[in-house]
C-alpha positions in Angstrom: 46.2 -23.7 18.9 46.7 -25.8 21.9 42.8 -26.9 23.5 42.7 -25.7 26.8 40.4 -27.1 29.9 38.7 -23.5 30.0 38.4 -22.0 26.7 35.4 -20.1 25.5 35.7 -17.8 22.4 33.8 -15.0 21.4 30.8 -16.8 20.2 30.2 -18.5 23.6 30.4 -14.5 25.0 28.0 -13.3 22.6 25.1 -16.5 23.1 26.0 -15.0 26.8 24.7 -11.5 25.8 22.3 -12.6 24.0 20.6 -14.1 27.3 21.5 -11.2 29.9 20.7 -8.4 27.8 17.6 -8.1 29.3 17.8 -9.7 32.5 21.0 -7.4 33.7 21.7 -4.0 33.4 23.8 -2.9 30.6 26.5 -0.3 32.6 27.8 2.8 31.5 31.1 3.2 29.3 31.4 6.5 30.8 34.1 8.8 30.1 36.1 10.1 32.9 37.1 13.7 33.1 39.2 13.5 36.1 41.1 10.7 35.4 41.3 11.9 31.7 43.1 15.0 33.2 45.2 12.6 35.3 46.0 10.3 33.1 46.9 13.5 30.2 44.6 10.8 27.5 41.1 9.7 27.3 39.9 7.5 30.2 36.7 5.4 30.0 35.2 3.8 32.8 33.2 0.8 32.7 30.8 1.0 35.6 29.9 -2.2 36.9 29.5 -0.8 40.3 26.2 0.8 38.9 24.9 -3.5 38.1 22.6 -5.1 39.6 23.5 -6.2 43.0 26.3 -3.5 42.7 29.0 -6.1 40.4 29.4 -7.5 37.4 28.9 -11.4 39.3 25.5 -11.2 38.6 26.3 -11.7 35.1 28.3 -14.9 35.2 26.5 -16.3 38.2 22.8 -15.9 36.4 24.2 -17.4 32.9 25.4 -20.7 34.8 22.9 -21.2 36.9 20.1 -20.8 33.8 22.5 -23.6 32.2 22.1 -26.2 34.8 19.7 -29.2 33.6 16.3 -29.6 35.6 17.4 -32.6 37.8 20.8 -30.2 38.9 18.2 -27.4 39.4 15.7 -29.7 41.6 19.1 -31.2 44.0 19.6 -27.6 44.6 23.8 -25.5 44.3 26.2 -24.7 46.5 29.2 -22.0 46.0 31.8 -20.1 47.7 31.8 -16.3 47.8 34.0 -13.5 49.1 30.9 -11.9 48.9 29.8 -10.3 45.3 29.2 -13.7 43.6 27.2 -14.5 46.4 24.5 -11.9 45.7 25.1 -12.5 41.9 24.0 -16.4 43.1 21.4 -15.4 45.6 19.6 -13.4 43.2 20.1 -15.8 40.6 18.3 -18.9 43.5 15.5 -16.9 43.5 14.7 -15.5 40.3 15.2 -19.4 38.9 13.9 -20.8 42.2 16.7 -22.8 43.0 17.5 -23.5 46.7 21.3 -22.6 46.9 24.0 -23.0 50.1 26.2 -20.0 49.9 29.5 -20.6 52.0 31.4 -17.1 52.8 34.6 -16.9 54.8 34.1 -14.5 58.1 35.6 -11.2 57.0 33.2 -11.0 54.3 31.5 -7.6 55.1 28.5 -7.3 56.8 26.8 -5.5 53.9 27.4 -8.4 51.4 26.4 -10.7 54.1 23.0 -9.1 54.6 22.5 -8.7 51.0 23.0 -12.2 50.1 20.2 -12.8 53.0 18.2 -10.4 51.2 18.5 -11.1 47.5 17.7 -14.9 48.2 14.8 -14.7 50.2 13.7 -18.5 51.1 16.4 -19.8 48.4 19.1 -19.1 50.1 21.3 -20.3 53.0 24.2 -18.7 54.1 27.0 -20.5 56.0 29.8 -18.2 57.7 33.0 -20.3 57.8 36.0 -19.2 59.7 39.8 -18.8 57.9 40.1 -17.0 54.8 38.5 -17.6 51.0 40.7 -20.3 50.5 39.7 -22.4 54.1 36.1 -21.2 52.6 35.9 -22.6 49.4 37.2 -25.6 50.2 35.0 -26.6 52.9 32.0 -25.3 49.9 33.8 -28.1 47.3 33.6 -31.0 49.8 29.7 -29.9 50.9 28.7 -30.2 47.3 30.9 -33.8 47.3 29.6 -34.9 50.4 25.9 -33.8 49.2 25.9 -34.4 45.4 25.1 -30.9 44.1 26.6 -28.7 41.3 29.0 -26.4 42.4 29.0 -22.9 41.1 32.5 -20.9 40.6 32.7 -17.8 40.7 35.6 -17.8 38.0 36.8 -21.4 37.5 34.0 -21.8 34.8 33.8 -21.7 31.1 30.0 -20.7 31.3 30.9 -18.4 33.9 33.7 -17.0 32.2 31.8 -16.2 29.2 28.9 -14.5 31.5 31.4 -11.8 32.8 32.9 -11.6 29.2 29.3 -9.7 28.4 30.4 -6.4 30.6 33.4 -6.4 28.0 30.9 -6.6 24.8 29.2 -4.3 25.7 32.2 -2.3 26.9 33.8 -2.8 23.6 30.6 -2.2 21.0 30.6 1.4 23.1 33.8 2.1 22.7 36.0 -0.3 20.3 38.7 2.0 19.6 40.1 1.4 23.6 44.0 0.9 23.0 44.6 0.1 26.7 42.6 -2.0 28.8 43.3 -2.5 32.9 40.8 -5.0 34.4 40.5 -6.4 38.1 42.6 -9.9 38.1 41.0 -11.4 41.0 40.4 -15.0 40.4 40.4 -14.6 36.5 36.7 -15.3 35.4 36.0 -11.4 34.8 39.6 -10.8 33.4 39.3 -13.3 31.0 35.8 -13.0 29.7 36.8 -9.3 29.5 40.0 -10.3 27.5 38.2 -12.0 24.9 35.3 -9.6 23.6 38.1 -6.8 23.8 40.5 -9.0 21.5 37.8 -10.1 19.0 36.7 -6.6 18.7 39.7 -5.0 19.1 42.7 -6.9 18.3 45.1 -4.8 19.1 44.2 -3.3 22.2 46.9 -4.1 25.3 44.8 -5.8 28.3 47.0 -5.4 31.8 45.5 -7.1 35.3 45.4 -5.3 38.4 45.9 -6.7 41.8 47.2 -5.6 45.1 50.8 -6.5 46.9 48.8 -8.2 49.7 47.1 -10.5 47.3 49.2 -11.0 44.5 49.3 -14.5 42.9 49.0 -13.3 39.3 51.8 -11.1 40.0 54.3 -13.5 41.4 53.1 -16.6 38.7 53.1 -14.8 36.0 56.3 -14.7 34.5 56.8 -18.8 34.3 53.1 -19.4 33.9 52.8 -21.4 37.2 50.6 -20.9 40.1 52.6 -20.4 43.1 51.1 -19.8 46.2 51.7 -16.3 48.1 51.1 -14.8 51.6 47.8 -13.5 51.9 47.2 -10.0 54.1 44.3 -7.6 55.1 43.3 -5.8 52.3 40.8 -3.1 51.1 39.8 -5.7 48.1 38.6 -8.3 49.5 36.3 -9.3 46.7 40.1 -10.2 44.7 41.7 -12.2 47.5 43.1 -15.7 47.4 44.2 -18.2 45.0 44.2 -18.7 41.6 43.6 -21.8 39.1 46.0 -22.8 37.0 43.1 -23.4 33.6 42.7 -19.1 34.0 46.4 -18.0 34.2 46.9 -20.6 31.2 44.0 -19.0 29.0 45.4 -15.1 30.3 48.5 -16.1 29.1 47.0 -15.5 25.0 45.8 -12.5 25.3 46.9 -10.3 28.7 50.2 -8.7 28.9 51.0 -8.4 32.1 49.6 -8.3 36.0 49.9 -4.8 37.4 50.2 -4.5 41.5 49.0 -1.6 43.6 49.4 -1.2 47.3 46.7 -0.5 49.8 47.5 2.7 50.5 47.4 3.7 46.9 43.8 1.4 46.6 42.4 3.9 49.2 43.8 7.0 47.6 41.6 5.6 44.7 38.5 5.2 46.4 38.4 8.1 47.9 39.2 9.9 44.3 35.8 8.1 43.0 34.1 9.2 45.3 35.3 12.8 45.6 36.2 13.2 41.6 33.7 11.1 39.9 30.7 10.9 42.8 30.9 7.4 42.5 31.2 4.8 45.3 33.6 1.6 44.6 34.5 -0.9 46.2 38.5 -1.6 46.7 38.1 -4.8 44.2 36.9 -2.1 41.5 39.4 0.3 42.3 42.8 -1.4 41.4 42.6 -0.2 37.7 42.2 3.4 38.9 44.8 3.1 41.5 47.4 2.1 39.5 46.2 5.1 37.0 46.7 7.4 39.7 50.2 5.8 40.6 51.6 6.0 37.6 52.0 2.6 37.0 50.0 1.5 34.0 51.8 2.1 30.6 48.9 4.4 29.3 51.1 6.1 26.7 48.7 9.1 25.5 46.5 6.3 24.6 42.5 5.9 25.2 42.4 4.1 27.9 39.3 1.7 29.5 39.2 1.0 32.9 36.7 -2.1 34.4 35.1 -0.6 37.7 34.5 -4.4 39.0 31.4 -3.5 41.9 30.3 -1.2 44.2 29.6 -3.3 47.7 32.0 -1.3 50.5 30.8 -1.7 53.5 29.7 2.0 54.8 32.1 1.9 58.0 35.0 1.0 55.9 34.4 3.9 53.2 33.9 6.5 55.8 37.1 5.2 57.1 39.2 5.4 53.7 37.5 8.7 52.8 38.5 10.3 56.4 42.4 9.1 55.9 42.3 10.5 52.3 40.9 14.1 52.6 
């Protein structure tokens, strides 16, 4: 099989586990009544919402930044956030006393924004860019050029890849017999990871991306395997939006079907279903798998389904908002 630039295997996930087990909470596999009823088969949810610093970033961001040698540690990192990696990084700077530039782009919600402040104590500075993710993390790249540090993705990563690929271990040592498997696409670090724990423990589950139709570059490169670029809009997930590398839709390509797309108005219906139905807050990243459950769009078959709730980070405003328009 073809080498690719970003390629880790099970083995890399597990030495990943191995290292978080104790350092980040292992989230409920937690079966889901109401969607179960929904759905007319067994739904398991995958609560990542419920992690440290409410997402699963913690995980990748914590296993990369524990990797970096002690002269990369001492010149200090820089990274680029939409704003969940961010506190997964910022909680990271200080636990391993590393002092970190965060860049996040302007719409980033306030919570995130204060949380970041929060998590990092002294470690962290956090620069507000204008433009969107994209505009963001490039003006991040050429500050850790321009500077000589280590940048830190938050997907584009093979250490960071494996990190998130430890919420699917777990996911999949609770519950191996999943046959369906929807997962948040968003830049690809957390969909792969996820992808391959589920495939070496379960072969022949069917692993489907999720995304939204106002950030949808997975959906529209998919079928010829080349990253186009798209038209970005407002949307309720900002914690998915903007580009994608080509290394992560080349590694999706072995073991994801297919990218799934939701619209916003069924990503709020979602939301507020969580947190009616389930008493559980989510953020619109983490919804997408449940929104396209509640659509009717994923294949689910009568099979026993798994469902990655990605984070929990809404900002209060905006979930009083979707939970008003969705009695």
């Amino acid at each position: 099989m073809e080498k690719l630039p970003i390629d880790p295997s099970i083995t890399d996930v597990v030495k990943a586990y191995k290292f978080l087990k104790n350092r980040v909470r292992r989230t409920p596999t937690e079966y889901s009544r109401p969607l179960s009823a929904k759905a007319g088969a067994p739904v398991y949810l995958k609560l990542e919402n419920l992690q440290l610093c409410g997402s699963f970033k913690l995980r990748g961001a914590l296993y990369k930044m524990n990797s970096l040698t002690a002269e990369e540690r001492a010149a200090g990192v820089v990274t680029c956030s939409s704003g969940n990696h961010g506190q997964g990084v910022a909680m990271a700077a200080k636990e391993l006393r590393i002092n970190t530039k965060i860049f996040v782009p302007a719409l980033c919600p306030e919570t995130k924004k204060a949380a970041i402040r929060w998590l990092g104590g002294d470690f962290v500075q956090l620069a507000v860019t204008e433009g969107d993710y994209d505009f963001t993390e490039k003006a991040a790249h050429e500050y850790a050029e321009a500077k000589g540090v280590t940048y830190v993705s938050s997907f584009e990563d093979a250490t960071v890849v494996a990190g998130q690929g430890t919420a699917g271990f777990e996911m999949f040592t609770d519950e191996p017999d999943i046959e369906l498997l929807l997962i948040p696409a968003g830049g690809g670090g957390l969909m792969n990871g996820v992808s391959i724990a589920a495939k070496a423990l379960n072969p022949n589950v069917e692993i489907w991306g999720v995304q939204t139709d106002t950030s949808n570059p997975w959906v529209v490169s998919w079928a010829d395997g080349k990253v186009k670029e798209v038209e970005y809009g407002e949307t309720l997930a900002d914690g998915l939006a903007g580009g994608i590398p080509q290394s992560l839709l080349t590694l999706a390509k072995r073991r994801v079907t297919g990218i799934l797309e939701v619209t916003e108005k069924e990503l709020a219906a979602a939301i507020a279903f969580m947190h009616r139905e389930q008493r559980q807050i989510i953020e619109g990243a983490g919804a997408v798998g449940i929104a396209a459950l509640l659509a009717g769009k994923a294949p689910i078959k009568g099979r026993k389904t798994g469902i990655v709730v990605s984070g929990g980070n809404i900002d209060g405003d905006k979930l009083l908002k979707v939970l008003d328009e969705n009695r």
